[in-house]
C-alpha positions in Angstrom: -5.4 42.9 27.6 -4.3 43.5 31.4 -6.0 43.2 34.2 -5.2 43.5 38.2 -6.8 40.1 38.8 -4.5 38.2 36.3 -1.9 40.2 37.6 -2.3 39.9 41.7 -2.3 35.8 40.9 0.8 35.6 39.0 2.5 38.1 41.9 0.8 35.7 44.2 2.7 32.4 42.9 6.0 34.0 42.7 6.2 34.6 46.4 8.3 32.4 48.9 6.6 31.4 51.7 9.1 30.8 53.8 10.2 34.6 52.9 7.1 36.2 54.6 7.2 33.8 57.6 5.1 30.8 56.2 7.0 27.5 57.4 6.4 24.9 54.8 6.3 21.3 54.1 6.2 18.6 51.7 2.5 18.1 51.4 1.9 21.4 50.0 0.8 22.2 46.6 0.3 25.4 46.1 2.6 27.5 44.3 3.5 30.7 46.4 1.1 31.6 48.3 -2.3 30.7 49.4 -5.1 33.9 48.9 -6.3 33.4 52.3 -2.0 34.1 53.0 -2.2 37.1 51.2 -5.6 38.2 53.0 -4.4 37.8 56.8 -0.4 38.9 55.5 -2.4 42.5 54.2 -4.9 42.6 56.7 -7.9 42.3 54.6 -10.7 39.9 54.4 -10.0 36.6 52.4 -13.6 37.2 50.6 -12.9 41.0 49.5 -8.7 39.5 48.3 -10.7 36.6 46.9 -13.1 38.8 45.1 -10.1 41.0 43.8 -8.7 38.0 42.6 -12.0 37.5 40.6 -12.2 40.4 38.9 -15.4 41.2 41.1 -14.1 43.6 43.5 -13.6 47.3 42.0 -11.6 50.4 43.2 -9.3 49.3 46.1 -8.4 51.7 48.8 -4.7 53.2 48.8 -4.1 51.6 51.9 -5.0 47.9 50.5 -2.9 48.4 47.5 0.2 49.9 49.8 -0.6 46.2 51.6 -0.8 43.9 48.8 2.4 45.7 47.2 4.4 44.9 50.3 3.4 41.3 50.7 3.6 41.0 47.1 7.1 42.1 47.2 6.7 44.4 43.9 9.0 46.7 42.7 8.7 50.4 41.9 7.7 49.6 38.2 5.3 46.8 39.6 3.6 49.2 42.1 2.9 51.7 39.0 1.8 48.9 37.1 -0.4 47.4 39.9 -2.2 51.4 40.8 -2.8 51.5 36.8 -4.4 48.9 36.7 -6.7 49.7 40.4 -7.7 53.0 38.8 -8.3 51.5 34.8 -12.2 53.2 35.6 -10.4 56.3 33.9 -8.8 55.0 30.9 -5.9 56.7 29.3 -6.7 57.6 25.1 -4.1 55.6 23.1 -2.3 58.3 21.9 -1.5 59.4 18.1 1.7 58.6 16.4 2.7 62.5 14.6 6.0 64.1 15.8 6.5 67.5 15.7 9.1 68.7 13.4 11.0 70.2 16.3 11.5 66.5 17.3 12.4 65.9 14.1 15.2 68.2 13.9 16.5 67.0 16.9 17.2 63.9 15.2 19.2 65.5 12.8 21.8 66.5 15.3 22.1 63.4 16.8 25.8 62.5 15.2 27.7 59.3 15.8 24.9 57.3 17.6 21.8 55.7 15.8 18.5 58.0 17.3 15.0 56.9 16.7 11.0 57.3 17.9 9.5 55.0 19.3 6.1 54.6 20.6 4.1 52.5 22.7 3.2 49.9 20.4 7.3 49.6 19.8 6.4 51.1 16.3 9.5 52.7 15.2 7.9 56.2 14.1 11.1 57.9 12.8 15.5 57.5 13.0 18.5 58.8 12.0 20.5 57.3 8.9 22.7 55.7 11.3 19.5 53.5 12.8 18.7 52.5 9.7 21.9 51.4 8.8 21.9 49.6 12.5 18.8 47.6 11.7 19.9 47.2 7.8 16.4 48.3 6.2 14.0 51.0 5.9 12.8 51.9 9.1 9.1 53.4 8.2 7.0 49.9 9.1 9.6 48.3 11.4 8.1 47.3 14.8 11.0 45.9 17.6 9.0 43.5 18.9 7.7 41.7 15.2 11.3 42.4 14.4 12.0 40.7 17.2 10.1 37.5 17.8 8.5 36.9 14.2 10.9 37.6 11.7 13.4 34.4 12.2 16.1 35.7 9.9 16.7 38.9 12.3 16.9 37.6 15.1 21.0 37.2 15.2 20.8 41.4 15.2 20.3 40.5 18.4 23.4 39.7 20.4 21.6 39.3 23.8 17.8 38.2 22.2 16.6 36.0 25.0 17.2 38.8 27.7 15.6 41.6 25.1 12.5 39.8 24.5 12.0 40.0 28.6 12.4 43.6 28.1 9.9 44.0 25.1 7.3 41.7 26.9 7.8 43.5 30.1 7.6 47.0 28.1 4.4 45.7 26.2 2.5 44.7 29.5 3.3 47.8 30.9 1.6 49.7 27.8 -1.6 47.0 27.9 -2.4 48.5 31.3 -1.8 52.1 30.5 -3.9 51.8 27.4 -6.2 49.1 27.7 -8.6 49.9 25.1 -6.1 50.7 22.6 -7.5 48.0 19.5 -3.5 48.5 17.8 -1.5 47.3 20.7 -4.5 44.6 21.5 -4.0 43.6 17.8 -0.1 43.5 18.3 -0.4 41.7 21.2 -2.5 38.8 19.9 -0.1 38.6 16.4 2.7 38.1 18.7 0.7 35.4 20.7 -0.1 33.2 17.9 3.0 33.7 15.9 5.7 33.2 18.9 5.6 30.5 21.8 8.1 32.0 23.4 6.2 35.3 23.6 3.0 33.4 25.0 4.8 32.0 27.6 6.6 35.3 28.7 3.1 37.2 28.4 1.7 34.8 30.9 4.5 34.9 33.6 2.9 39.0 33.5 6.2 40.6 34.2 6.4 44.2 33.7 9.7 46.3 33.2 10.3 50.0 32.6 13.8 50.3 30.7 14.7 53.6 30.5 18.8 52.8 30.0 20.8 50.2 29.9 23.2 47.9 27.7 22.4 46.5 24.2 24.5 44.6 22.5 23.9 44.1 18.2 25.8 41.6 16.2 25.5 43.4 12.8 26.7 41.3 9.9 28.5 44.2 8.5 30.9 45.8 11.3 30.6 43.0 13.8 29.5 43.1 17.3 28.4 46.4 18.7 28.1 46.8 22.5 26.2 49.9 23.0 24.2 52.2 25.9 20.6 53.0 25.2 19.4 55.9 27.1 15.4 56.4 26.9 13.8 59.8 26.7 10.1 60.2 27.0 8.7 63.2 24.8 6.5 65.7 26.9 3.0 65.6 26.5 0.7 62.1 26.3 2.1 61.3 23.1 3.3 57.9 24.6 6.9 58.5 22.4 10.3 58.0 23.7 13.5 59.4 22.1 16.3 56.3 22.0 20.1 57.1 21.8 22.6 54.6 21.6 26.1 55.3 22.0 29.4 54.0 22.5 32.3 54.7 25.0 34.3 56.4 24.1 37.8 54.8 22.6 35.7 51.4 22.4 35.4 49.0 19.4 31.6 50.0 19.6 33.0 53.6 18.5 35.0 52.1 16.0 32.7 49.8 14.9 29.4 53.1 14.2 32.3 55.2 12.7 32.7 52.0 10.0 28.8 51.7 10.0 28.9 55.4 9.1 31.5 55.4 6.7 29.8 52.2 4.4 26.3 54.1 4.6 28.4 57.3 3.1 29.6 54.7 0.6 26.3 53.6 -0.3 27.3 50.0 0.8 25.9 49.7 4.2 22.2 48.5 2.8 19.3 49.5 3.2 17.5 51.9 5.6 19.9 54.7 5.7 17.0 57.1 4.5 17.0 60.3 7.3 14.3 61.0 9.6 12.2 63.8 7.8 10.5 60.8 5.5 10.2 58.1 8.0 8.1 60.7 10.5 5.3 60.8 8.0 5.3 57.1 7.0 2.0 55.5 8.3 2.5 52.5 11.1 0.8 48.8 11.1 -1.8 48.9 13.7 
């Protein structure tokens, strides 16, 4: 699904020249930069970086990986991203997708913010009666990123949807190269590819992104526009779930707007998918 070859030549054509000291001119072509640029810039051999680029050159030293990240200009998340996949000899298990009903419970006292689990695959596992009335259905079976780039209808949910399908696409190539034998998110991965050109075209720019926080912003057809935080907690162990809580400010409209949210679900008007977490946990997920 991933691989540090595909990955060190889209890293390669991002790069300025003229930002590592490269002058440049009209006559050249190439996007970025040249391998043998990246070879001489890292202090390795243009045949071993050529090789790397290949696929044909296995195990790179610490050192050479310290290099290419500098010259590469990656970020922190890149850096993980680009060790992964140096080391994919030892390849993580994809892990399982039961919570443990101490999880569970804390769910239940999550109050005035929609809570769910997530886990690699974006497979929402369980949630709160206040996500489901956030996402208007049943959330046993809903996966973000189908949700997000297949099903056409849901797509206004999404108040900022171009800038959250870079985080699902970035959050998905991050998963391919912790797990790259997992057959679910390879599966996943190729639905989204033939069902979305949007998402083919953001898979091959090979972007990564970590989001562990941050603003998200719903425009739910019941209580209006919903500007919310989303603070990501990873669940100890190698279960691969995260816990997401998102909340309001206090004294906002987005406070207003859950507390109405709340209130219709109480009603029995809010639709569907205001079921509470205990019976989503055990519903099975699409691989």
């Amino acid at each position: 699904m991933d691989d540090l070859a595909g990955f060190l030549r889209t890293r390669r054509a991002r790069v300025d020249p003229a930002a590592v000291g490269i002058p440049t001119d009209s006559r050249r072509r190439v996007e970025g930069l040249r391998r043998e640029e990246v070879a001489h810039l890292s202090g390795v051999s243009v045949d071993y970086y050529v090789r790397l680029e290949q696929g044909r050159a296995t195990q790179p030293s610490e050192q050479v990986l310290d290099a290419l990240a500098r010259v590469l200009g990656l970020d922190e998340t890149e850096r993980e991203h680009l060790y992964r996949l140096a080391r994919q000899r030892r390849r993580a298990k994809a892990p399982g997708g039961r919570i443990r009903p101490e999880v569970l419970r804390v769910l239940d006292l999550v109050a005035g913010a929609p809570a769910l689990i997530m886990d690699h695959r974006l497979n929402v596992l369980a949630g709160n009666g206040l996500a489901g009335l956030l996402f208007g259905r049943p959330l046993p079976g809903l996966n973000i990123a189908r949700n997000l780039f297949l099903e056409e209808g849901e797509r206004g949910l999404y108040a900022e949807w171009e800038h959250c399908t870079l985080d699902v696409v970035g959050h998905l190539r991050l998963a391919a190269g912790q797990y790259p034998d997992d057959p679910g998110l390879a599966s996943l991965i190729g639905e989204l590819a033939m069902g979305s050109e949007r998402f083919r075209r953001l898979w091959a720019r090979a972007d990564v992104r970590a989001r562990t926080h941050g603003r998200k912003t719903y425009r739910h057809p019941l209580v209006g526009l919903l500007e919310l935080h989303q603070e990501n907690f990873a669940l100890p162990g190698e279960s691969g779930m995260e816990l997401l809580v998102l909340s309001a400010a206090p004294g906002s409209p987005a406070e207003d707007g859950l507390r109405l949210l709340a209130g219709l679900g109480a009603d029995g008007t809010g639709g569907a998918g205001g079921s509470g977490a205990h019976p989503q946990a055990t519903a099975r997920v699409r691989d």
